[in-house]
N, C-alpha and C positions, 0 to 999 in steps of 0.2 A: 288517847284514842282507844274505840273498843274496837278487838275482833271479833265478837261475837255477832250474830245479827241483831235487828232491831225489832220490833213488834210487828214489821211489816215484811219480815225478810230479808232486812237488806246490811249487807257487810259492806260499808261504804256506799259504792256507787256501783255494787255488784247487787245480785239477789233478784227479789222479788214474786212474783206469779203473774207467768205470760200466756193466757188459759185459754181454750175457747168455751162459746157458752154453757155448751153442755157438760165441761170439767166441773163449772164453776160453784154447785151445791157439793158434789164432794168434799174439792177443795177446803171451799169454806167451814164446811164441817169439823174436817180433820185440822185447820186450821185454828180454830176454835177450842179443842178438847184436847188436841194430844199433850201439853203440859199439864193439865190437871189431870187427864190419867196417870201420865209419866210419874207424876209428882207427886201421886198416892202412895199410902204404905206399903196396901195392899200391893199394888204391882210393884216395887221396889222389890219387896220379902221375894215376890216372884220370879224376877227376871234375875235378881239373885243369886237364889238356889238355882236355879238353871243354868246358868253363866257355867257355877261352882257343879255342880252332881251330873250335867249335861253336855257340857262345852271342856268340862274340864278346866278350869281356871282358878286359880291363876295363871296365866302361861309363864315358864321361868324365862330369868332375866341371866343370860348367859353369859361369861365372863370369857372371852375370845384368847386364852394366851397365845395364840400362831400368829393372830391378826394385829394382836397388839406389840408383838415384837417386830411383826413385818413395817407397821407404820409405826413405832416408836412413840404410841399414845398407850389409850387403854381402853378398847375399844370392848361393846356389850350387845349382846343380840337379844330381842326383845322375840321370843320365840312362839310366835303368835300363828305358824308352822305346826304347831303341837297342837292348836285347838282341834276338835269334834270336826270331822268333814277337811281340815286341813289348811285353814287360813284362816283370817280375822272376820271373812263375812257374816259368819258363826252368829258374831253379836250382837249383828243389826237385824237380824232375821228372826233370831229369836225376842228382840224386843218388837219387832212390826208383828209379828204371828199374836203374842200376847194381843198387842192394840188392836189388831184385825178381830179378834175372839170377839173383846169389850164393844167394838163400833156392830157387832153382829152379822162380820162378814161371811160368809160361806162358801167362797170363790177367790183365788191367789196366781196372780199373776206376774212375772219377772221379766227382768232380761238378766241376758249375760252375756261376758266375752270369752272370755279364760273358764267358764264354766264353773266357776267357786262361788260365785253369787247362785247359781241356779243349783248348786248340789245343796247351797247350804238353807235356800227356798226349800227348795224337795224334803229336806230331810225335814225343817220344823212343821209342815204339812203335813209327813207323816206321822209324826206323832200329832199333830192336832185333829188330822183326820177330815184335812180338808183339800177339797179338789186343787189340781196345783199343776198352771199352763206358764213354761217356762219359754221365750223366745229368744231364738239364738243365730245370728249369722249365719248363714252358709257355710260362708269358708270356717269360721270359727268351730262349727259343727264336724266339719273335717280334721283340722287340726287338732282338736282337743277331741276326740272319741272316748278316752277313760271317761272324764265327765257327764259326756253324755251319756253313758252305759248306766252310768251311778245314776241318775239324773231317773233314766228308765226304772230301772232297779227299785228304786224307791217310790214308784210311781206315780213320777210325772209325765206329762205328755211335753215331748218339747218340740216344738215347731220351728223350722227351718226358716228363715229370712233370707228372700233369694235378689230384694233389692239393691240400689247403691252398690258400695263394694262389698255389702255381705260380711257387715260384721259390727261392733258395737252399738252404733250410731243408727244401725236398721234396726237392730232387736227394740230399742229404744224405739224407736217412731211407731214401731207396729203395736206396741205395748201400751203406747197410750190412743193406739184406736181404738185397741181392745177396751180401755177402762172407758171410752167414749161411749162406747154402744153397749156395755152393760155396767151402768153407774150404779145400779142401787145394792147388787149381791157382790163386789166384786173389790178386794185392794190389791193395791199393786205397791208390791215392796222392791221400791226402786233399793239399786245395790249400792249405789255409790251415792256422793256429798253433790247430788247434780238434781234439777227438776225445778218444778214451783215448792216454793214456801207450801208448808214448814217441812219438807225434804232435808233440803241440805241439815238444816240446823237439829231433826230430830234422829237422820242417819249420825251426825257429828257425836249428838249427846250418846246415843248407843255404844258408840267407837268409842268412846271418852273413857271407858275403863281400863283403856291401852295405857294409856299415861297416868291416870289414878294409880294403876298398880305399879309404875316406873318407879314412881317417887315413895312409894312405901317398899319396893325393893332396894332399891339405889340408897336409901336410909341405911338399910339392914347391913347391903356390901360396900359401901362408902363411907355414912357417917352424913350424906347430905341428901338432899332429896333431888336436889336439881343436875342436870349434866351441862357441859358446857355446848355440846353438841346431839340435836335428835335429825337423824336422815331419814326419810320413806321416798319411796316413789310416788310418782304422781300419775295418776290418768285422770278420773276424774275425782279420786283425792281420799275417800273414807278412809284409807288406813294411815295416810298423813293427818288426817284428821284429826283420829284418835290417837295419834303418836304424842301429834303438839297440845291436844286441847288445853290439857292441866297448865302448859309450858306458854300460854301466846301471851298475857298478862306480865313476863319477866322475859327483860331484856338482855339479861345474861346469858338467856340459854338461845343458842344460834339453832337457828331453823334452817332444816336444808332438804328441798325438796330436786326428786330428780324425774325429769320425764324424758320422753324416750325421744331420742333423735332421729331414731333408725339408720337409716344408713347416710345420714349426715343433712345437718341444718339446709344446707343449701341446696339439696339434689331432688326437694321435690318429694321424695318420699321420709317423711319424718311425721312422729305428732309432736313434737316439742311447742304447744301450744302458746306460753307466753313469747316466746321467742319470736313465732308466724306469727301470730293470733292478734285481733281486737276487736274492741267491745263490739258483741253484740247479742240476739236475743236464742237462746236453742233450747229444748227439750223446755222449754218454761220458766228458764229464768235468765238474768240479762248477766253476762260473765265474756271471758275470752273466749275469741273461740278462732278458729283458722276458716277464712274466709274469702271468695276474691271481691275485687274493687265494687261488683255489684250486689257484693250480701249473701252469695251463692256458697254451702260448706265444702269447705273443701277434703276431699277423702285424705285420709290420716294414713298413716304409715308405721307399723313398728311390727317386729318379730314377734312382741308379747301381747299375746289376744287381748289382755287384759286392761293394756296402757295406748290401743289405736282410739282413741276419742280424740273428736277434731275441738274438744274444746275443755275446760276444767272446771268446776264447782268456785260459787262465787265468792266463797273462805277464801281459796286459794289465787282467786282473782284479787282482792284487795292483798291479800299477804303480799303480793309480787308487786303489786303498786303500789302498798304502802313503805315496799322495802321489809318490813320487819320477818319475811322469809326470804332466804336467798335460792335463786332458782335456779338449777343446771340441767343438761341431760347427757345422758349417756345414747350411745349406738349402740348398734346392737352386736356390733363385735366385743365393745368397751364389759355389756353384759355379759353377752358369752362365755369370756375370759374371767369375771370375777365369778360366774358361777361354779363354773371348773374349779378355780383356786380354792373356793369357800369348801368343797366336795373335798377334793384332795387333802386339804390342811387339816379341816375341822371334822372332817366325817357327816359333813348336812347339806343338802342336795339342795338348795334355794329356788321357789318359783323363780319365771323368766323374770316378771314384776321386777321380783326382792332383789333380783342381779343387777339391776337398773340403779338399787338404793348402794349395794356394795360399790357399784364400780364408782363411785362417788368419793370412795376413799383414797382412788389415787390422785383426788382434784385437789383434796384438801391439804394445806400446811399445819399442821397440827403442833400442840405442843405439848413434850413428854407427860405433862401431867394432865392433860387433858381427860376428860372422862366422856365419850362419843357411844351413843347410842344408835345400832342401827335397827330399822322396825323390818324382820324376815316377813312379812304378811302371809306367806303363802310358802306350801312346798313343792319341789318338783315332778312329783308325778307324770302330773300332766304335761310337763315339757319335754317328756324322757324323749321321745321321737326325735325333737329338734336338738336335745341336747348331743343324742347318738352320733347325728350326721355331723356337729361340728366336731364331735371327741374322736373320730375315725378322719376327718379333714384334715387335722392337727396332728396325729402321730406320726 
């Protein structure tokens, strides 16, 4: 079985492009050309050096001794924390900004939740020097304000979403009005493994150098390339993505994805999307998604701006029904708590996101010789406010 998509989009019985008519020449376009750009020299050498002189990467592969005596494995942070702007979005940004140059676009358009998709827009903008309209929840807008500042700072214009409940799922809808009503000057670098074809699969291949670099690290401090265990959080998926991509073809190394429960599966306010979720059609492509009996989305729930999407990327839709990832989540106290622990022990303040992928370690039975990787995607900056009021809760 492949997990990769197929010529049309589709990872199983997930994927595809659910468009309306006037998406449908873009689409098609960038559907048409982004592997043969991708898969020239030239942009290779490009995106490259840039990763490397720009982004800063490699990002190190950190060998946890607090974490790995606490769970009696041997556990590695994958510190993708350390990139340019502060999280992994870094390197799907700069690979759409390059393709947006070559397709001749001259207008950039995003969403975001947690604000690390839109810093990390903003910023390859600025150096490209090209206009750059970032859309963002309301509430999201409030709770993340550093972001926003940066977002400004580097100047973008970021426009407020005051629909739905005002936070991922609206930035999303408003962003592809926007590419509706100006198709011809305009790309929109969706942030996450979620949209029409070829999205999911071309955000994947960008993120793909998360795990490229895993196994030529893991070589260096191991002796092997593979680990028995890679964790990431889930929302709608890029940085699980790029965690697994190298790893979905070997069955040896256990996939373990954590999305957010919020304050508990059952109460109503969670996005733990496989868990609620089923098939059905959102943002353009056909995947999980949380929904009631008549098809209506249902509003998501979780502490981390980053991981309320009511639905996942349709990688990560077959993973969980083919079985070959295993899916959990975490609440948001379960985060809170590993986030603290991670700060305290390690000295590294973890986005709210990457708390979601830690607190996964006290799910697991591990075994001493186990080699567990966890993907940090993000740091905590942005979450200091939330983190403040639980750290003053607790003393």
């Amino acid at each position: 079985m492949s997990y990769q998509s197929n010529s049309k989009g589709y990872y199983g019985d997930f994927g595809g492009a659910y468009i309306p008519e006037m998406m449908y020449q873009n689409i098609h376009h960038l559907q048409n050309c982004y592997l043969d750009i991708m898969e020239s020299d030239e942009f290779k050498k490009e995106f490259k050096l840039l990763l490397q002189d720009y982004a800063g990467r490699p990002s190190p592969l950190y060998y946890s001794d607090r974490l790995s005596e606490h769970y009696n494995t041997h556990v590695y942070l994958k510190r993708e924390d350390l990139n340019h702007t502060g999280s992994h979005k870094i390197n799907n940004t700069i690979g759409q900004i390059l393709l947006a140059k070559r397709l001749g676009k001259t207008r950039i358009i995003a969403e975001t939740g947690a604000g690390q998709h839109g810093v990390a827009t903003a910023t390859v903008c600025a150096r490209a020097g090209l206009e750059c309209i970032v859309y963002m929840g309301a509430l999201d807008v409030d709770r993340q304000s550093p972001n926003v500042e940066k977002m400004k700072m580097l100047g973008a214009e970021v426009r407020p979403v005051h629909s739905g409940n005002k936070t991922l799922k609206d930035a999303t809808n408003e962003a592809i009005r926007d590419w509706i009503n100006n198709p011809v000057d305009t790309h929109y670098i969706i942030g996450s493994v979620v949209g029409p074809h070829p999205y999911p699969d071309m955000v994947a291949r960008f993120q793909s150098v998360i795990s490229e670099e895993m196994r030529v690290q893991l070589k260096e401090k191991t002796g092997r390339e593979t680990p028995d265990y890679v964790i990431a959080c889930v929302g709608g998926g890029s940085n699980a993505a790029g965690a697994f991509y190298h790893f979905l073809d070997n069955p040896d190394v256990k996939l373990v994805a954590v999305e957010a429960a919020g304050k508990g599966i059952e109460t109503g306010e969670s996005a733990a999307t496989t868990q609620l979720g089923r098939p059905g059609i959102l943002h353009g492509s056909r995947s999980l998604l949380m929904q009631t009996p008549d098809g209506q989305v249902i509003e998501p729930y979780s502490i981390s701006a980053g991981l309320d999407y009511p639905g996942i990327g349709p990688m990560h839709a077959n993973l969980f029904t083919s079985k070959r990832a295993v899916f959990l989540s975490a609440t948001d106290d379960e985060a809170l708590k590993a986030a603290l622990y991670l700060s305290q022990k390690e000295g590294i303040i973890p986005a709210l996101e990457s708390a979601h992928a830690l607190a996964a370690l006290e799910m697991i039975d591990f075994k001493p010789d186990d080699i567990v990787v966890v993907n940090i995607s993000g740091r905590g900056d942005k979450d200091m406010e939330t983190y403040l009021n639980y750290y003053q809760s607790v003393r």
